[in-house]
N, C-alpha and C positions, 0 to 999 in steps of 0.2 A: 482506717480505710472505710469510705462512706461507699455498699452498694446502692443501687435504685435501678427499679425495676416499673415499666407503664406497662402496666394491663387492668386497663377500664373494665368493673365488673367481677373483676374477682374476689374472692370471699376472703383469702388468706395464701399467703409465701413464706414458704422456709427455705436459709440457705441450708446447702448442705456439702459439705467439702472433706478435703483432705485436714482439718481441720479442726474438724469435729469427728472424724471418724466416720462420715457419713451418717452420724443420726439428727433423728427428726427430735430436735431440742425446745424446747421454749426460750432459749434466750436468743435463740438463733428464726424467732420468727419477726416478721422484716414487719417494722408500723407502716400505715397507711395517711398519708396528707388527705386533710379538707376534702378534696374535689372525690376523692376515693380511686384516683387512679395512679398516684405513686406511693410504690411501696418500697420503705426503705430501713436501712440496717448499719450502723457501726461496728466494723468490728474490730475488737483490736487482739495484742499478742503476737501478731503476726511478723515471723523471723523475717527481717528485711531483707529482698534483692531473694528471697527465697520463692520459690513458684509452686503453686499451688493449683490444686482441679477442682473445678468447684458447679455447683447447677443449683438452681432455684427447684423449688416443690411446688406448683400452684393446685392449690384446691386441694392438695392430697391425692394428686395422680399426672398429672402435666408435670412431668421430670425436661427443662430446658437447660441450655448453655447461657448467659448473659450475649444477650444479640448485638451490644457496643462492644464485646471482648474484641481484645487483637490477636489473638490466640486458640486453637479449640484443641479438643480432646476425642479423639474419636475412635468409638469400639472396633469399628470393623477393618481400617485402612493406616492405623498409627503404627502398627507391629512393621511392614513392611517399610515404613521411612524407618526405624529406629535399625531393623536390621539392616539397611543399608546405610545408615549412618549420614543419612541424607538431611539431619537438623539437630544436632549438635543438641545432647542437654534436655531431648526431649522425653517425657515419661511416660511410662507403659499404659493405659487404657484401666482406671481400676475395675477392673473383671472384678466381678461378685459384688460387688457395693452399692454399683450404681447402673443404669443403662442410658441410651440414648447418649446425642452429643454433647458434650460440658465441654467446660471452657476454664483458661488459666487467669489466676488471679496473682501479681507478684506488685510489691513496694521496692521503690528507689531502686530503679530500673538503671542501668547507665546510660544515657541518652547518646545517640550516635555523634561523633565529632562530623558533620561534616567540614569538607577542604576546597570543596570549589563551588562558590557559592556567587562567582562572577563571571559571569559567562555570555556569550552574544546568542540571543535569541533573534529565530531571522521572522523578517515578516510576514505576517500571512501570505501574501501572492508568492513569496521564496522558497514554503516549505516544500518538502521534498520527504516523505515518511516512508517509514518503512515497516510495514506489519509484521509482526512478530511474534510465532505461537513457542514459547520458550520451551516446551517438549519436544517440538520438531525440529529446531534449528539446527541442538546437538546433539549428538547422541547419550551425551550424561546427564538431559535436561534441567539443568540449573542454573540459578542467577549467576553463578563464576562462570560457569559455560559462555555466558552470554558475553559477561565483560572480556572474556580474552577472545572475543573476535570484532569489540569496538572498533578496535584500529583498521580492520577489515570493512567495514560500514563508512567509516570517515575515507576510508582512501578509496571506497566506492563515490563517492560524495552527496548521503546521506545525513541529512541537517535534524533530523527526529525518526525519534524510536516510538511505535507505538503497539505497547505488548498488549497482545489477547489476555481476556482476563485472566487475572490472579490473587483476589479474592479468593478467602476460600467457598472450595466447589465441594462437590458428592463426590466421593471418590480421589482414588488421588492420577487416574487418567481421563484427562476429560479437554475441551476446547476451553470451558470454562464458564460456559454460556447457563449453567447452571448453577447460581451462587446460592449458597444456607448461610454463612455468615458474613455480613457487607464490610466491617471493619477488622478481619484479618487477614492477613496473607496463608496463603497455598502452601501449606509445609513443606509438599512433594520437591519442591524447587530449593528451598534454601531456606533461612532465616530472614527474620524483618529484615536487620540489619546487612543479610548478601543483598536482599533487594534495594537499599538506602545506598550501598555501595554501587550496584549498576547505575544507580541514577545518578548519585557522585559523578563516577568513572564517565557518564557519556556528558554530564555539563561539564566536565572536566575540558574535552574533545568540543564543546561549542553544539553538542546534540542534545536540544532537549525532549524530552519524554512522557510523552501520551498514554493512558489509562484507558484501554478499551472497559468503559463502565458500561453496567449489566443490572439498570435500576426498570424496566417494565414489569419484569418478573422475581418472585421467588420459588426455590425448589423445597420440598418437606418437608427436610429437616431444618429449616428455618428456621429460630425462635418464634417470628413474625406469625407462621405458617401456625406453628403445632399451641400456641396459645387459645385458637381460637379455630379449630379444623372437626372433620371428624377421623372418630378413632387414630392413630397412633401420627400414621401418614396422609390422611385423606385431604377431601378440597375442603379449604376455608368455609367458615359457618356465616352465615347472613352479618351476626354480629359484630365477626372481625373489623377493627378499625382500619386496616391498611390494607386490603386484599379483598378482590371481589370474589364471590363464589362461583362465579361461572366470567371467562374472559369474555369482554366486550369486544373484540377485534381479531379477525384471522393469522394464521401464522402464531398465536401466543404458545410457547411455552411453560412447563412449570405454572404459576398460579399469578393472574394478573393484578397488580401493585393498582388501587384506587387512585391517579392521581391528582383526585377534587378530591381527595380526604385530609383535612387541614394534620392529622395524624403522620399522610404519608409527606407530607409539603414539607414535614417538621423533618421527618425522619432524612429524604430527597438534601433535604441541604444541609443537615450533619454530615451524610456520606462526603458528600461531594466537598466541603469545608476542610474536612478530615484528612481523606487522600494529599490533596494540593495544600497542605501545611506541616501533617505529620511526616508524606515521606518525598513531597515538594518536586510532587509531580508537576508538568506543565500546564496540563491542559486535559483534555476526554473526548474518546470520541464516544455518543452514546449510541449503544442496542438499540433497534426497533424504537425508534423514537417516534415513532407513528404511532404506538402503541398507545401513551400517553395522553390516555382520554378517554371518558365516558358516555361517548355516544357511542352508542350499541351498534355496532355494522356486522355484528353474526359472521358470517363466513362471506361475506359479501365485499369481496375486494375492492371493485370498482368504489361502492360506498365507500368504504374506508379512507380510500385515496383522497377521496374529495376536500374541497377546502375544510378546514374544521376550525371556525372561531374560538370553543373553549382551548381546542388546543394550541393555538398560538398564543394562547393568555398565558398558558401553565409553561411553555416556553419560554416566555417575555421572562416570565417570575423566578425562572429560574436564572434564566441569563443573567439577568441586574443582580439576585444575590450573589451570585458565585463573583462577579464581577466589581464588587462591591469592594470584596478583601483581597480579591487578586485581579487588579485589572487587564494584566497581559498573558491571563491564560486563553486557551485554543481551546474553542466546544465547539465540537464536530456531531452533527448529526445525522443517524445513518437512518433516513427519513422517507422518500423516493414517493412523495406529496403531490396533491396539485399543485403546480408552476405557482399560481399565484401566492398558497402559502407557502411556498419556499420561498419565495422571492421575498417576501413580505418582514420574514424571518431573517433572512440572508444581509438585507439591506440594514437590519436591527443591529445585525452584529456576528449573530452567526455561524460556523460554517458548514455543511453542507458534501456528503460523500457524491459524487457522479459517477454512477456504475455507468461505463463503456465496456464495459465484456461483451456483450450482447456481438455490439459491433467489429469490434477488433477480433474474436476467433471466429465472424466470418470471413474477416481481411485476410486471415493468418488460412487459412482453407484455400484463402487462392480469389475470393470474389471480391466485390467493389460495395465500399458503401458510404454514405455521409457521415461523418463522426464531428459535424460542427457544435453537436448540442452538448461537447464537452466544454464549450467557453460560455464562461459566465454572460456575456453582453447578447450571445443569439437565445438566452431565456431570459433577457432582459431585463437582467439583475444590474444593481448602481456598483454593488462592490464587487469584487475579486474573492469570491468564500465559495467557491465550487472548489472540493477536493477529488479530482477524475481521476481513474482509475481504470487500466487493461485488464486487473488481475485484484481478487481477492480470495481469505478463506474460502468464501461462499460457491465461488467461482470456476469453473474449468480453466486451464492454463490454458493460452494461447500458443504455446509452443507445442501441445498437446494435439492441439487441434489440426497443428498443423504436420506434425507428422503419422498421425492415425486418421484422419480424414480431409486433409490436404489434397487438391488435383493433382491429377498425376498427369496432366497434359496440358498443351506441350511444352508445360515444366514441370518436373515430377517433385511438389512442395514437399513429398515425403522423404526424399533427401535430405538429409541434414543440411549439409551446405543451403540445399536450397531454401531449407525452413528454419536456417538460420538468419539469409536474405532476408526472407521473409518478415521474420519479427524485427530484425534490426528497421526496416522503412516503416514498421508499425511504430516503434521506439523512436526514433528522428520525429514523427510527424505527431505521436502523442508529447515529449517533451516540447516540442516548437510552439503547441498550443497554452497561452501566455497562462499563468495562474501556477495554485499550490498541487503538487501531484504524489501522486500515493504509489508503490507495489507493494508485490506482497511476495514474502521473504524466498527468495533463489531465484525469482523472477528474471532477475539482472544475467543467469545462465542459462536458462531456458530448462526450467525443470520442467518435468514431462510425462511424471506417472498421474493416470486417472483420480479423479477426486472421489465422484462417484462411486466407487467401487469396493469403498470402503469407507464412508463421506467422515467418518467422524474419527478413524484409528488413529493408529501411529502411523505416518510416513519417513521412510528412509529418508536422510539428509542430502545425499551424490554431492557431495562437497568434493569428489574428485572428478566433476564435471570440469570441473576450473583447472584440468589438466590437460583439456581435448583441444585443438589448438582452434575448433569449430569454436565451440563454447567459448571459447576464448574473445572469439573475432565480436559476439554479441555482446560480454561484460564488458569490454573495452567501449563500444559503441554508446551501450547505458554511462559508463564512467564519463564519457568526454561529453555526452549531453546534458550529466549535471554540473559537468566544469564549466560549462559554457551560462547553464542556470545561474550555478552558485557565485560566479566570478564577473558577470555582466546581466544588462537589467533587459536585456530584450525578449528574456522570455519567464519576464514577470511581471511587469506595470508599464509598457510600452506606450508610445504617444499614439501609433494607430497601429490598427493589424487586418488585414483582409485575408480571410478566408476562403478557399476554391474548392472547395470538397467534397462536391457533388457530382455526379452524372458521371464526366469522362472519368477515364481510368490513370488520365493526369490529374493528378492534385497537387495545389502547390500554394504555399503560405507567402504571404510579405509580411516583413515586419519594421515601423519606423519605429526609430527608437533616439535620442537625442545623438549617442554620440557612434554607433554603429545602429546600419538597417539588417533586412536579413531577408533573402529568397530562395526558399527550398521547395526543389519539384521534387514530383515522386513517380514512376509507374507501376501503379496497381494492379495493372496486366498481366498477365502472361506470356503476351509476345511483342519484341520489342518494339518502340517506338521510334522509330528514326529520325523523325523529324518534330521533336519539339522546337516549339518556339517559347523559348522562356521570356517573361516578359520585367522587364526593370524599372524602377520607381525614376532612374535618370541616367543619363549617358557617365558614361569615365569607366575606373577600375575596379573590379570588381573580385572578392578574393575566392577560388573552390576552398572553401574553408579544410576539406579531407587530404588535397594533396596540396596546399598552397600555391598554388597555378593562380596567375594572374590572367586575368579575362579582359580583355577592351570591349567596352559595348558602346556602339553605335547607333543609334535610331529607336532606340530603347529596348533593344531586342536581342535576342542570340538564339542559335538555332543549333542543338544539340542534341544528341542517341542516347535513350535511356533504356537497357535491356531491362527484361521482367524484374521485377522487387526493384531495383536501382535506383537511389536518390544523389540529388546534388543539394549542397547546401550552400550557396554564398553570402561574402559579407563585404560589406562598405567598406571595413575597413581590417588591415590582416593580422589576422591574431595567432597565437601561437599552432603551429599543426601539429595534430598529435602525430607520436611518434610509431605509435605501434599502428599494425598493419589489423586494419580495421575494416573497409569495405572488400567488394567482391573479391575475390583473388582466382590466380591461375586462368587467365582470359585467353589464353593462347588456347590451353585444350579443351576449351568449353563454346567455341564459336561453332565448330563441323554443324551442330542440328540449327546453327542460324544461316547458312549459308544458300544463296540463289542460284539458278545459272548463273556461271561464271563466262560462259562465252565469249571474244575478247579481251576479257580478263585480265591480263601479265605483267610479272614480274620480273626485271633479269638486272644486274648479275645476279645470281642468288647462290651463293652468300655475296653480301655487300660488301665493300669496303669503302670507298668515297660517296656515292652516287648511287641512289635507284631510281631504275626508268621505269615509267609504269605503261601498257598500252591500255588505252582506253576503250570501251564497248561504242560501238556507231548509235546505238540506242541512247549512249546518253550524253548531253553537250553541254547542261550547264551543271556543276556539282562541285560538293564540300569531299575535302578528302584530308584524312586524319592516319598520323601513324599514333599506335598505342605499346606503351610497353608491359611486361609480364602482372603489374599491379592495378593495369587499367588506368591508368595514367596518362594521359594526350602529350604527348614529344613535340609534335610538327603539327599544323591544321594550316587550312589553305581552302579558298576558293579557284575553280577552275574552268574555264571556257572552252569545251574541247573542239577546236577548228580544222582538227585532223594531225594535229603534234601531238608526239608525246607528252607526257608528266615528266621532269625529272625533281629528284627530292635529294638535294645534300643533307647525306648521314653519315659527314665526316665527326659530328663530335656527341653520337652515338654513344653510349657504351654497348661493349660486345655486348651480344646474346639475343634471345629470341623477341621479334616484333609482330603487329598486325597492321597491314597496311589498310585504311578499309574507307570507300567512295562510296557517295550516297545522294539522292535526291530524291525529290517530292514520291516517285514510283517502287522504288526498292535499295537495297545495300548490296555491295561487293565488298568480302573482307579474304585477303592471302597474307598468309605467314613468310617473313622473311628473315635470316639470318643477317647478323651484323658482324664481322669479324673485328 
């Protein structure tokens, strides 16, 4: 077994292991190459497939772990996995021999068999991610945890998995966002080989899986860090080859990674080589990728943002290696730049996170706003590498928002029902928008505890949200808009798409697409709109994709009521309707706070059985009149002339039970309930 160890500058290195007993040996001190920066060691004896703890001595007082291991040791947090039996095989911490973090050293490893090593990767503009903090997801937090709720992900219609890091971190509760050694895995969770199995398990499934990498920063106990720092744990020394002493850029955590130091370049594309062949991950999205530079912007945001030429080099350079040996992986960059260095980046190859939260949990509050700068072509980008997003870690929920400071007039979004309206037209109108889309894990039910408030804990899982038949109505909603992703291309790489999604409080997308179009309104309102005019790309049939209602349009128009949150979605051509009851429900006993003078007004016979007459108000002569049944559903619609005759409306083939009759024109609506026997 050959170690090697780079630390430019240093005088002398002993191993020191389970091995020797932990002492400081002469045969066990490591030679040094030519240049005086690799020091290195043979050792042999070593019982094979046997594992072993082991750390470097520099200088005669730097006690490190080997910073390539895959494996560490660690004094203060390995007692807790071993008594929970959370990593199979792992061994105790040698108290009294040694301190600080070490690292395992083992020969003729059994390499994991993988079994599904054929698998359909979707395109960029297809993906569909799903963030992943594998502590929160389930309650046992562990890589088994995770694979027995794949099946759960793929029948959501989730195409990529991508976990928050897992690298290991400090501690064994954390986000992850602070990594000390870059090439092994997070014991707390499982073994290598449970993590090589989730990743199995979901290309298995057609999901492949993204690596939230955590390369701006490192935390203390680093190798990286404590080579070249002051005293035990403190910031990096002038000297350090890979770490500046003081971070160049705002927002850094932990201790900022040089990267114009050809030390970190070298180091930068081991990691990344590493992950995406040892345990054949897909792709990454990267941390604070703005970070990634050494022009000094201090605390000075606005600076930071700006275009940054070295930093689109050090991008470029990495792009083309990684790309090199894996040409079909996904690098996502969580960046939030001036437009033009994204673009510049994006068009290279790229891709590129779109934080929409801003926008959407004011939607989800009840107010109106443009969300067009979620499509790649209005920041006038050439490719399709915006990965947008409603929801992140970082992020407050929008369903959150929507029921702890949602209006309460005159629809009270604090309602469930209503704030589940709510996100669902937020969801319709963020999937409808063409490119690859991101949430973040429960989203799909509308989780709803504060972020804030605890920004970095454990959060409970309400995996028996998926019991509420509310919650219910929103997953199903998210499900059938990735059916619709996953299974046809119009809301991926479309031949044109126009955007309305500004100003009025209709918005409403078109989309041409070769072999189905697509046009969905929306009202962002609060109080209904009666008289849309929805407008269509040509006359003929046209399908409500929610209840398979066929529509004739005429004159390239149609003119239909969309109450608050309420969207329609149509299409060219009719595709399957889902089956579960998905849009608004119970319309019968939710109209009383929509109701005008009814003056004139009436209904009879009431109950119906052949025939309802309607009388009409003197105020109004020319009008649309529509019966709806209990799921919101259009039965009958008709144009009407009123010359002082009645309405009458055959509801001979009716099914029994409750109706709304309800007449409308440019001035206001009339809506009465009537029985059908």
């Amino acid at each position: 077994m050959l170690l090697v160890l780079e630390a430019p500058k240093k005088k002398n290195v002993y191993v020191i292991g389970d091995f020797n007993e932990w002492q400081v040996l002469p045969d066990f001190q490591m030679a040094v190459d030519p240049t005086g920066e690799l020091f290195w060691l043979k050792i042999t004896g070593l019982e094979a497939a046997k594992p072993y703890i082991f750390q470097y001595l520099v200088d005669g007082q730097i006690r490190i772990g080997d910073p390539y291991a895959d494996m560490t040791s660690d004094p203060f947090h390995d007692q807790e996995i071993i008594n929970e039996n959370r990593h199979p095989g792992l061994l105790p911490f040698p108290e009294g021999k040694t301190s600080f973090q070490a690292t395992y050293l083992q020969t003729a490893q059994t390499p994991y068999e993988w079994k599904y090593t054929t698998y359909k990767k979707p395109k960029t503009e297809e993906l569909i991610i799903y963030e992943l903090l594998v502590r929160d997801f389930d309650d046992r937090r562990t890589y088994e945890a995770v694979i027995e709720r794949l099946d759960y992900l793929k029948e959501l219609g989730i195409n990529a998995i991508e976990l928050m890091p897992i690298k290991e971190f400090e501690g064994n509760i954390s986000w992850g966002y602070n990594p000390s050694f870059f090439f092994a895995t997070d014991k707390y969770y499982g073994t290598k080989n449970d993590l090589k199995r989730l990743i199995d398990e979901a290309h298995k499934r057609d999901m492949v899986v993204l690596l939230d990498m955590v390369l701006n920063h490192a935390f203390g106990q680093s190798p990286f860090v404590r080579l070249y720092n002051d005293g035990d744990f403190g910031a990096p020394t002038l000297d350090n080859p890979w770490l500046n002493r003081v971070a160049k850029h705002p927002f850094n955590v932990g201790y900022d990674f040089n990267h114009e130091s050809p030390y970190t370049q070298a180091f930068v594309d081991s990691v990344n080589h590493y992950w995406l062949s040892e345990y054949r991950f897909d792709g990454y999205r990267y941390d604070l990728s703005k970070g990634f530079t050494q022009v000094n912007s201090g605390d000075d945001v606005g600076f930071w943002s700006q275009r940054d030429e070295s930093r689109i080099r050090i991008w470029k350079n990495i792009y083309d290696t990684v790309k090199k040996d894996f040409p079909d992986s996904y690098l996502i960059l969580e960046h939030f730049a001036d437009n033009s260095e994204e673009r510049e980046l994006a068009d290279y190859g790229l891709l590129f996170w779109g934080n929409m939260n801003f926008d959407f949990r004011e939607m989800a509050k009840g107010n109106s706003r443009n969300f067009d700068y979620g499509y790649f072509k209005t920041r006038g980008w050439a490719k399709n590498n915006l990965v947008s997003y409603m929801e992140s870690h970082d992020e407050e929920r929008t369903m959150w928002e929507s029921l702890i400071n949602g209006r309460t007039s005159p629809v009270n979004i604090r309602e469930l029902s209503h704030a589940v309206n709510r996100n669902q037209l937020l969801a319709a109108f963020f999937f409808a928008i063409p490119g690859p889309k991101m949430l973040w894990q429960f989203e799909e039910f509308g989780y709803d505890l504060e972020l804030n408030n605890d920004r970095l804990g454990i959060k409970p899982t309400r995996w028996e949200y998926l019991d509420d038949p509310e919650r219910q109505r929103l997953f199903f909603l998210y499900q059938e808009m990735m059916r619709l992703k996953n299974d046809y291309n119009f809301f991926n790489q479309p031949e044109d798409v126009q955007l309305a999604l500004s100003g009025s409080s209709i918005k409403h997308i078109t989309i041409r697409d070769e072999e189905t179009d697509v046009v969905l309104y929306g009202n962002f309102g609060l109080t209904a709109a009666n008289t849309v005019t929805v407008t269509f790309p040509y006359d003929g049939t046209w399908y409500n994709h929610f209840t398979g209602e066929a529509v004739t349009v005429t004159g390239g128009t149609r003119t239909l009521r969309l109450r608050p949150s309420e969207f329609i979605l149509f299409t060219s051509t009719p595709l399957p309707t889902p089956q579960e009851s998905i849009l608004m429900t119970d319309v019968i006993t939710s109209i009383e706070n929509q109701e005008v003078d009814q003056t004139g007004f009436k209904l009879y016979p009431v109950p119906a059985t052949t025939v309802v007459n309607v009388t009409i108000p003197d105020t109004m002569r020319s009008f649309t009149y529509r019966v709806i049944d209990v799921t919101g559903k259009v039965i009958n619609e008709g144009e009407f002339l009123n010359q002082g005759d009645n309405l009458a409306v055959d509801v001979r083939e009716f099914q029994s039970g409750l109706y709304i009759f309800e007449i409308f024109d440019t001035r206001g609506i009339h809506r009465k309930r009537f029985l059908k026997k």
